[in-house]
Each structure stands twice: as C-alpha cells, then as structure tokens.
TORPA-266864 format. One line per 2 residues: number of its first residue (from 1); their letters; for each residue x, y, z of C-alpha. Coordinates in nm, 3 decimals, always signed. Example, Ala and Ser with C-alpha at 12.3 -4.5 7.8 and 13.67 -1.06 7.14 Angstrom:
BEGIN
1> as> +1.230:-0.450:+0.780 | +1.367:-0.106:+0.714
! end
This chain:
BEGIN
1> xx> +11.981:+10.300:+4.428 | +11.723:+10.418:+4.684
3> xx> +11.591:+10.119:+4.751 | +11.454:+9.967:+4.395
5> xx> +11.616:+10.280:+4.254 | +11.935:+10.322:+4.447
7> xx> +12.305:+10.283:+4.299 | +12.624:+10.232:+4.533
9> xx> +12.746:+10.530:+4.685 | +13.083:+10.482:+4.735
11> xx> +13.333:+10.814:+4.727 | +13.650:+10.798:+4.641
13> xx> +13.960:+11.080:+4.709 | +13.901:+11.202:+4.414
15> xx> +13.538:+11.396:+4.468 | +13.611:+11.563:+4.757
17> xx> +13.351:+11.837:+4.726 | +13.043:+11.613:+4.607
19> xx> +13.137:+11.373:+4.838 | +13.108:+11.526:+5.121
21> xx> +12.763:+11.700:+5.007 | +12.619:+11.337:+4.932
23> xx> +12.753:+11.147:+5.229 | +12.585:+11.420:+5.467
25> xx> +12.257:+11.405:+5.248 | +12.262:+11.009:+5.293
27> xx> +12.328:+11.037:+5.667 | +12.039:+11.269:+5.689
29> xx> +11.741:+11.085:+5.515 | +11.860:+10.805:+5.367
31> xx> +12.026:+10.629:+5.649 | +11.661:+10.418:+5.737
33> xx> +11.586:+10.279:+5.362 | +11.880:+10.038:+5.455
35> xx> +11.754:+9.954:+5.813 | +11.779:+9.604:+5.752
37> xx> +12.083:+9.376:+5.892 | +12.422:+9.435:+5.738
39> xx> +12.714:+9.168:+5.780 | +13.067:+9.291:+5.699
41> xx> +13.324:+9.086:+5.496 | +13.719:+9.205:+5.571
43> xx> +13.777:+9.558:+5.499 | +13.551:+9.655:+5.248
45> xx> +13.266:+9.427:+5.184 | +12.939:+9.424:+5.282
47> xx> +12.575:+9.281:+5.265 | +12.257:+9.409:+5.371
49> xx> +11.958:+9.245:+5.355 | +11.580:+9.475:+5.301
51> xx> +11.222:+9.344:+5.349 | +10.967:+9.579:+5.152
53> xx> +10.575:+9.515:+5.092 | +10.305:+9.679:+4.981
55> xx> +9.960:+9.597:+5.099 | +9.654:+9.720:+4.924
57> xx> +9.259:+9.718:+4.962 | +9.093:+9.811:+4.637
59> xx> +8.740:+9.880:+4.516 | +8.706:+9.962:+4.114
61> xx> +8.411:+10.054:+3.909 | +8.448:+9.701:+3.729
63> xx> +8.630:+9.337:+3.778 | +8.791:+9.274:+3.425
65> xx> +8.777:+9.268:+3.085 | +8.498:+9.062:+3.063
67> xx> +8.310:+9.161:+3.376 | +8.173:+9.502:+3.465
69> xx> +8.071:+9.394:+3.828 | +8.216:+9.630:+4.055
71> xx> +8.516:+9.456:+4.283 | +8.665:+9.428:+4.608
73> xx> +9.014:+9.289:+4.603 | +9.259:+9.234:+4.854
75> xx> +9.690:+9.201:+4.731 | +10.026:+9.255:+4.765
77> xx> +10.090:+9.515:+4.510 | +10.466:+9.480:+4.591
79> xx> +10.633:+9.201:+4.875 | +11.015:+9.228:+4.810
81> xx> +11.339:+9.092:+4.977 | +11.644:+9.274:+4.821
83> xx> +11.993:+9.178:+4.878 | +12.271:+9.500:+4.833
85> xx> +12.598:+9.587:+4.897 | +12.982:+9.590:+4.807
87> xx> +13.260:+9.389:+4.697 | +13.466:+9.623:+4.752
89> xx> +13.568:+9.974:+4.757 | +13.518:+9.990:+4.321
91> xx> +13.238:+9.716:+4.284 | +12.901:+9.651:+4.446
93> xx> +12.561:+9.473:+4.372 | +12.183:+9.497:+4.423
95> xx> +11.934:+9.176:+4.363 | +11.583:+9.203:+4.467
97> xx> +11.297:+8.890:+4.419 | +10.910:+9.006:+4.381
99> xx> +10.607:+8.863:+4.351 | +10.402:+9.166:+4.245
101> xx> +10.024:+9.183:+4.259 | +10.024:+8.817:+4.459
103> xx> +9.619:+8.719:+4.541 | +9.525:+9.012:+4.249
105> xx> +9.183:+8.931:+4.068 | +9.210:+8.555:+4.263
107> xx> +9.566:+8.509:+4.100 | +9.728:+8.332:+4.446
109> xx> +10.072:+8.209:+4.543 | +10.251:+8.377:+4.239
111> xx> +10.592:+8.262:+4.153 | +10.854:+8.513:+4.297
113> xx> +11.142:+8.666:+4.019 | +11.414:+8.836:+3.970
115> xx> +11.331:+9.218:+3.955 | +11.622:+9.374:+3.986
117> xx> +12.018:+9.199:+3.945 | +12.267:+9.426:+3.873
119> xx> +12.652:+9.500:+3.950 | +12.777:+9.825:+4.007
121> xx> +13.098:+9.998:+3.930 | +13.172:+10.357:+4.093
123> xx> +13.502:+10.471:+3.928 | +13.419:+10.773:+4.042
125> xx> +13.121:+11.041:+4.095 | +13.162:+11.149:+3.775
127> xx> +13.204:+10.807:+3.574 | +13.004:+10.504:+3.734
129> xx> +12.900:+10.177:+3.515 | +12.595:+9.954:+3.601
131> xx> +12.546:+9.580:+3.442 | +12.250:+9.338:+3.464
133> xx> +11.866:+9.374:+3.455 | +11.824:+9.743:+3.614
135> xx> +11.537:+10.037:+3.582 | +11.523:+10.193:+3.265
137> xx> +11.667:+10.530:+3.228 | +11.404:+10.715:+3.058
139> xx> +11.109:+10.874:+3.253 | +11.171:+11.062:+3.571
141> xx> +10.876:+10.860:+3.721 | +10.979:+10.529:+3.641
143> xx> +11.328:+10.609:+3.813 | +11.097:+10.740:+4.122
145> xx> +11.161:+10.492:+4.378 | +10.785:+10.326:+4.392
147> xx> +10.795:+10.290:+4.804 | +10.888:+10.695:+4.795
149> xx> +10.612:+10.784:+4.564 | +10.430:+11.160:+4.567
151> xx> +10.074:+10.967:+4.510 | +9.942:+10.639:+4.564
153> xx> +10.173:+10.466:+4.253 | +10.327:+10.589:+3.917
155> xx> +10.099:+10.602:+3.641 | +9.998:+10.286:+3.500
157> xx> +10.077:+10.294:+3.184 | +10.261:+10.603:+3.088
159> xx> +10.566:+10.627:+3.298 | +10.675:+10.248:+3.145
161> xx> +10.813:+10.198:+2.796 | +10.680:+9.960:+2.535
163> xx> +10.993:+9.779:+2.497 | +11.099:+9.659:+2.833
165> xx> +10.833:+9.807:+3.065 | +11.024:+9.937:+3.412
167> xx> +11.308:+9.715:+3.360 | +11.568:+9.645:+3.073
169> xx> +11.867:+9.444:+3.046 | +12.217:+9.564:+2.934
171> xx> +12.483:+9.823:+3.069 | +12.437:+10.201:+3.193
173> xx> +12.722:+10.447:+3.218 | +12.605:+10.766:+3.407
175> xx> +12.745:+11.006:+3.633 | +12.766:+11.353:+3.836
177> xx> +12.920:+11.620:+3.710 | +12.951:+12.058:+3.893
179> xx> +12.914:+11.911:+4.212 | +12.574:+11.725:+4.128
181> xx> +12.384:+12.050:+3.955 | +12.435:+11.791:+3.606
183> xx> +12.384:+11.441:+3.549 | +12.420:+11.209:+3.265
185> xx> +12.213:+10.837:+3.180 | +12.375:+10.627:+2.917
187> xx> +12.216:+10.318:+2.856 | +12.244:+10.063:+2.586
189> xx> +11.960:+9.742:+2.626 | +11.798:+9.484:+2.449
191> xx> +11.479:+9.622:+2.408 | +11.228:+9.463:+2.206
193> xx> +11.344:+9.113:+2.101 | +11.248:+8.820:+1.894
195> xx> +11.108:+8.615:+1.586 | +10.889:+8.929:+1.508
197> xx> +11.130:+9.203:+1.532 | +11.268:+9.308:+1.200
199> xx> +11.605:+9.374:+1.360 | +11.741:+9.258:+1.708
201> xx> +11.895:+9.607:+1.731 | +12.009:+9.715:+2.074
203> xx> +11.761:+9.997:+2.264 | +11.973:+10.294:+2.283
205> xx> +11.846:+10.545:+2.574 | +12.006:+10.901:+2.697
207> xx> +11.909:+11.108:+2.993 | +11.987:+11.424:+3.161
209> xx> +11.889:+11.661:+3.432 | +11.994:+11.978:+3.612
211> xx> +11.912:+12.063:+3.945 | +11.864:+12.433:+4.023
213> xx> +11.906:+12.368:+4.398 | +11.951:+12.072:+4.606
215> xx> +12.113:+11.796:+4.376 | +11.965:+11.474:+4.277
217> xx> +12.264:+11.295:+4.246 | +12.138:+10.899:+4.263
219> xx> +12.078:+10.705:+3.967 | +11.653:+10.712:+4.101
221> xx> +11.474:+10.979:+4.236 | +11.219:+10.986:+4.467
223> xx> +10.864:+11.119:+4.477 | +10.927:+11.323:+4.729
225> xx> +11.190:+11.390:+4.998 | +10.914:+11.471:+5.273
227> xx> +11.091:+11.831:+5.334 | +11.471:+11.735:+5.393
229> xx> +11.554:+11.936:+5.065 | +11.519:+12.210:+4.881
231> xx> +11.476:+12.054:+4.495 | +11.418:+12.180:+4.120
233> xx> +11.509:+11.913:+3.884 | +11.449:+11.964:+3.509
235> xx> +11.545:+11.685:+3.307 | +11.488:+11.541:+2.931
237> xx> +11.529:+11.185:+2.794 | +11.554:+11.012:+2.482
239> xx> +11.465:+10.684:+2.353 | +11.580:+10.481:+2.058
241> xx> +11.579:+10.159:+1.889 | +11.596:+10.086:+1.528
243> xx> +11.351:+9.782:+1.287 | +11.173:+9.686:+1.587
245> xx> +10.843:+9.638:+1.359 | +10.643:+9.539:+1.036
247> xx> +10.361:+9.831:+0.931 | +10.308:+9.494:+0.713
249> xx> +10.365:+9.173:+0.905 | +10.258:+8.940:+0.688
251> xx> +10.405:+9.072:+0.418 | +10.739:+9.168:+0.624
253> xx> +10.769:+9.548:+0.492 | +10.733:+9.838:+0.521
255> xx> +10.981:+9.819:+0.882 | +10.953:+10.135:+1.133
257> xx> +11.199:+10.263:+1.392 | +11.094:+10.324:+1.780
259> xx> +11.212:+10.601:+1.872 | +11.034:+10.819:+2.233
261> xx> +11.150:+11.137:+2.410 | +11.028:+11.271:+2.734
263> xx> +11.072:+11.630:+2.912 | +11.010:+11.634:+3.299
265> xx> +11.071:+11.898:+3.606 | +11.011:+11.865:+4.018
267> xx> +10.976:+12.091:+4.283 | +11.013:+12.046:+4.682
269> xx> +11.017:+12.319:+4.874 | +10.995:+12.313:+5.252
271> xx> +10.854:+12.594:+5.439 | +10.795:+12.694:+5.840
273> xx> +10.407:+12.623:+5.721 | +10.467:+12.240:+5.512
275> xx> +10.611:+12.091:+5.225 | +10.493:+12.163:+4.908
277> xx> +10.631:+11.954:+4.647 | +10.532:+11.951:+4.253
279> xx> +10.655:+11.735:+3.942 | +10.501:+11.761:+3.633
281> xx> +10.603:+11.545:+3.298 | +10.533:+11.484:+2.882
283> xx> +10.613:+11.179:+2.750 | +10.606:+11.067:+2.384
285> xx> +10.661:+10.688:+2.237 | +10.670:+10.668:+1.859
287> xx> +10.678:+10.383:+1.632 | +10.534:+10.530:+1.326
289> xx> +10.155:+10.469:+1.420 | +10.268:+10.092:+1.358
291> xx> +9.928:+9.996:+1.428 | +9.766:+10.170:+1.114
293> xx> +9.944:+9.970:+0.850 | +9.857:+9.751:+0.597
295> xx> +9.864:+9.451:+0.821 | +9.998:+9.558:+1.208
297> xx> +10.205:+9.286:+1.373 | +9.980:+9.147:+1.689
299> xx> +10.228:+9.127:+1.940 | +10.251:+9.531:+1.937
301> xx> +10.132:+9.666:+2.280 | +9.900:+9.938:+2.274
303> xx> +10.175:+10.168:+2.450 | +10.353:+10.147:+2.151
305> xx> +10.254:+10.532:+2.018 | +10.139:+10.620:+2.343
307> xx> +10.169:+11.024:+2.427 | +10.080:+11.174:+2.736
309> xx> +10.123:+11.428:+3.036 | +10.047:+11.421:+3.419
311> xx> +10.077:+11.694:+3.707 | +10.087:+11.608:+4.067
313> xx> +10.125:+11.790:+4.379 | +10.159:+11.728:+4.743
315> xx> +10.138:+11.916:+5.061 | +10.276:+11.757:+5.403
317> xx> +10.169:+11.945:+5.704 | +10.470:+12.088:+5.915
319> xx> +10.378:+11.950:+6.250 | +10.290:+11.538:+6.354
321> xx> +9.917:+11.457:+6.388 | +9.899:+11.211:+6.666
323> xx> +10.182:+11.001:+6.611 | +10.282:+11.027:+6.261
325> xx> +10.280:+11.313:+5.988 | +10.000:+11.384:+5.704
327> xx> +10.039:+11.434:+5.338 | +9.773:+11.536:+5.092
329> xx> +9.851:+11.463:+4.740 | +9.660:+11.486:+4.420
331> xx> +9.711:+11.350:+4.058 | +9.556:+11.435:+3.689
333> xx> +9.703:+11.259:+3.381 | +9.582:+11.273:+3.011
335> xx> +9.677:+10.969:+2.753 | +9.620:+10.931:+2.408
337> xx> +9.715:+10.585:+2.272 | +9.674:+10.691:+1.893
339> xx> +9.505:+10.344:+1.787 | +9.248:+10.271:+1.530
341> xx> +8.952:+10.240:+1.781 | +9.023:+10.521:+2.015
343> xx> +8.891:+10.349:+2.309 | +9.197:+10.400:+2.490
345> xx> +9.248:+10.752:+2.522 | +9.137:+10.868:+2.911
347> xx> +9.173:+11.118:+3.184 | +9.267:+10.981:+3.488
349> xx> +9.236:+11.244:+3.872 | +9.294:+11.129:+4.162
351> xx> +9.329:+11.242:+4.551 | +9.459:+11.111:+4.866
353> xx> +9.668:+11.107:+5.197 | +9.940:+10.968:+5.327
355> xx> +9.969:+10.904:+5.696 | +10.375:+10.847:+5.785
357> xx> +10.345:+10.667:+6.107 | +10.769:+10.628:+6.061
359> xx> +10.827:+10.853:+5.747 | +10.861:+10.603:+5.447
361> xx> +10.908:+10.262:+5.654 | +10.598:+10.264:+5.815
363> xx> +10.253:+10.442:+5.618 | +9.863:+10.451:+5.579
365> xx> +9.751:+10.520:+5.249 | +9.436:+10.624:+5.100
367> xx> +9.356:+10.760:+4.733 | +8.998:+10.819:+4.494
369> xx> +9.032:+10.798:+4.151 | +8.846:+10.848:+3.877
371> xx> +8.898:+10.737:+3.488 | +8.737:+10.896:+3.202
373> xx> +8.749:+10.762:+2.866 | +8.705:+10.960:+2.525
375> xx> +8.500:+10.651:+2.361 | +8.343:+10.393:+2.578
377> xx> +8.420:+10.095:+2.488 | +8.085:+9.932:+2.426
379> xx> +8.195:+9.503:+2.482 | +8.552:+9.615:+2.744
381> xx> +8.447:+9.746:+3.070 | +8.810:+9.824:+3.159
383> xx> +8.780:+10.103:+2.887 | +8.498:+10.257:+3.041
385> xx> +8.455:+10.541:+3.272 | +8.542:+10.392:+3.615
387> xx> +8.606:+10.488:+3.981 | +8.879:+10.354:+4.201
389> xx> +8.962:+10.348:+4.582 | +9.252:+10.225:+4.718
391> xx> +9.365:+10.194:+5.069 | +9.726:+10.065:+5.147
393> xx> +10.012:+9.955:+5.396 | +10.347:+10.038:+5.362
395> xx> +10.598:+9.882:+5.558 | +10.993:+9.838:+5.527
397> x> +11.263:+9.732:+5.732
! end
C-alpha cells in the first residue's frame, strides 16, 4: 500500500504490459513515500523502515460532551513507525504501530498499537491475496491514504464502517485486470463480534472500480496525486454481514442483517494553469433502523444506519510559491444518522490550504470548518452547531 494504504508491488513475467505501466508510475511519484532506510536480505528480501506524524493545532466551538467552553488543543493526530517489505519475490509484509490523537482533550502518553499487520501475496497483477488486520475495502475514502488526503482528513464519521471502523481483520483477494482500467476487492472479515451478536457471521465486503484514464491500480488510493496523472475513477462497493443484532435485546428477537453499499467517482486533471482534482461519494449503512425496536441493543453505534454524501475539490497552483507549492481545497458533507432523537443529522463545509514545502513529506496545513446540526441538542454540546480551525504539520521520512 501507499503508505497506510499501499500493497506490495512486485511484477512478475507474466504482466508484462501492466507492469511496466506501474513500475514507471511508482518511479515517478511514489519513489519518496518509502524514503526511509531499506536493508536487503540475499536476493530478494527486503525491509524498510517509515517514520510518519501528524501534528495538529485545533480550536472548536466546544471542549466535550459535557462542556461547551470553546478549546484550544494541541496533538498528534497520527505519529507512526511502519515496518514493510518482502520475503521474497511471491510474499511480503507491512506492520505499522500508532498512537493516534496522543495529548487529545489532556489524554497524554497513549499506549502505541498495532494499526496495520498484514502479509501479502502477489501471484500475480491480476490475482494478489492479503492476510492480517488491513484497511477495509469499502469506501473509496477510507482506502485514501490519510497522509495523501485532498482536505485536511477523511470525514469523521462517514467514510468508516460500523463494524470494524478503518480496519478489519481477515483475508482480501483483489486484483488488476485490462491493464489496470478494472479492479476487483474481495474481502471476507470478522466484523462485528461478541456476546451480543446474534450470529458471529463473517463480514463479507466486494469492491470495484474502473478508471477511464490513468489507472489506480494499488489496493489504496490517494486524495490526490498533486498533478502526476491524469485520473477518473468510478467505483461501487458492497457491504454485508448477516444476525449481527437484536431489534429486541432483551427479549433476543426479532434479529436484523447489516448490510451497506457505497457508489464513489474522482477526478485529477492537470493543466498548463493547475491541478484541479474532484471526488465526490454516497454511502449507505443499513441495519434495519436497529435502533427503533422494541428494545435496541446498547452497544449499537450510532453509525449503524448512517447515510450520507460529501463533495470535495482542490486546486494546486502550477508554479512554487516561495519554496514550496499551494493547494486550495474545500469540503461539504451531509449525514443523516436515522436515530430516534435526530440530533445527529449535520452539515459539515469546510476550506483550506495546503502548503507542500516537499510535496507530501514535508506540509503546512490550514482548514475552517463549520458544523450545522438539524436539532440542537439541548444537554450535548458536541451536537450543536460548532466551528472548527485546524492548523497542521505533516512530516514523513
């Protein structure tokens, strides 16, 4: 993957044509998002270490659930070390440890996990296998590679599934197929588990895309490829697990399936004048309004019949201002939760600028936002209409 997102690329003799198209594309833009050290082992094997973090300054309209004094907060909103490479010629691995959101709201020295530990197998471009605790392979977004975004960050809430959130564990066969125009996402995951689940049913999820121009042909995408290619990328998902929940859960009846599809497309386009790039995406999680029944179980998130859309576009200027490049980029998003209360459902715009000191690996960050709710929510001040400003560091290496 592309850094959190990126999957082995080996080539083998028997994709001649795709090969050759992807190792030039990686040479061309990809060769910095592994700039860290790389020892070799024999022939074939390899290891590369990557340091990745994420600094932000925010100030938001309140502090918390509970408190609807405006804050100040300084955090990491991502501080990363991530281990990749190969085997061999057939097999290769990715690990990365995070301790997301460290010093957020005064939480301090947070314990540092697992994200990401998967091995890969690359039979070939056209049949490839992943296994371990990978990104899930339903929204476009969510497979964006979050230190490539568009805008400041995904969406909060909408680009991450109820059952397993950005991350699932279990097994993923995907693949290339007419020289990268088609792909294919097979995944089969655990999902939502445990005592409340009617079922421990495994998550079932399928994805495809086809790109018009330029292929995407990694298992991620990225926000945007800062004008080294000419992409449209329309792609579809679906999303399925069976029993994962009581409409009646103290009575244990009246069981419901979850079941989610999304429909996504991006543009990049770059030009003698800039880069204009646009992606635009509807999302739908369903698990038969679970919440409205006779007695809803109370471990349900509030994702769980989330629906939504977002549009974002960006503009980088062709030319370097000073010593680094400028990107404008701007965000609107509608979510409906579909819960009893109603408090939920928001609009959420935003604008901003990037400043790419050293494209991706080195950036200044800036981004307003503003959150309006349907029904304020008279005792939460997190459900009420807010403002945000972020400013961030972005540094890799």
């Amino acid at each position: 993957m592309k850094r959190a997102t990126r999957v082995s690329t080996r080539r083998t003799t028997t994709t001649k044509r795709l090969a050759g198209a992807v190792a030039a594309a990686l040479l061309a833009f990809a060769g910095s998002a592994a700039a860290g050290p790389t020892i070799t082992f024999g022939k074939e094997g390899s290891l590369t270490f990557n340091y990745s973090f994420q600094g932000w300054a925010q100030d938001r309209g309140y502090t918390s659930s509970t408190d609807s004094g405006r804050q100040t907060d300084f955090f990491l909103r991502r501080n990363r070390l991530t281990f990749s490479g190969q085997y061999n010629d057939l097999v290769g691995f990715y690990a990365n440890v995070d301790a997301p959101s460290d010093s957020r709201g005064g939480d301090d020295d947070k314990s540092i996990f697992f994200r990401d530990a998967y091995i890969t197998v690359d039979h070939s471009d056209e049949l490839r296998f992943i296994v371990g605790r990978f990104k899930n392979a339903f929204t476009r977004e969510n497979l964006e590679a979050c230190f490539d975004p568009l805008t400041m960050d995904r969406a909060e809430v909408l680009s991450y599934t109820p059952w397993g959130g950005s991350r699932d564990t279990g097994v993923a066969m995907w693949g290339n197929l007419a020289d990268g125009r088609f792909q294919y996402k097979v995944m089969a995951s655990d999902g939502r588990e445990g005592g409340e689940v009617v079922k421990d049913s495994p998550r079932l999820t399928g994805r495809v895309h086809v790109s018009l121009l330029d292929p995407e042909f990694d298992f991620g995408y990225r926000g945007t490829y800062l004008g080294t290619r000419r992409v449209l990328t329309i792609g579809a998902a679906y999303d399925y697990q069976k029993s994962v929940a009581y409409r009646d859960f103290v009575g244990k009846s009246d069981e419901v399936d979850y079941k989610a599809w999304t429909a996504d497309i991006f543009f990049e386009q770059p030009t003698s004048a800039g880069t204009v790039t646009a992606s635009a995406a509807v999302t739908r999680y369903d698990t038969g309004k679970a919440h409205f029944g006779l007695s809803p179980d109370p471990n349900l998130p509030a994702t769980t019949d989330l629906e939504g859309w977002y549009v974002k576009a960006g503009y980088l200027l062709p030319g370097k201002v000073g010593p680094g490049r400028v990107q404008v980029f701007g965000r609107h998003e509608r979510s409906e939760y579909n819960l009893p209360s109603g408090y939920r459902d928001q609009k959420w715009d935003g604008i901003g600028v990037h400043y790419l000191i050293d494209g991706q690996l080195l950036k200044v960050s800036f981004e307003a936002a503003q959150v309006k709710f349907d029904v304020q929510n008279p005792t939460n001040p997190s459900q009420r209409d807010y403002k945000q400003y972020t400013l961030g560091l972005q540094f890799i290496f």
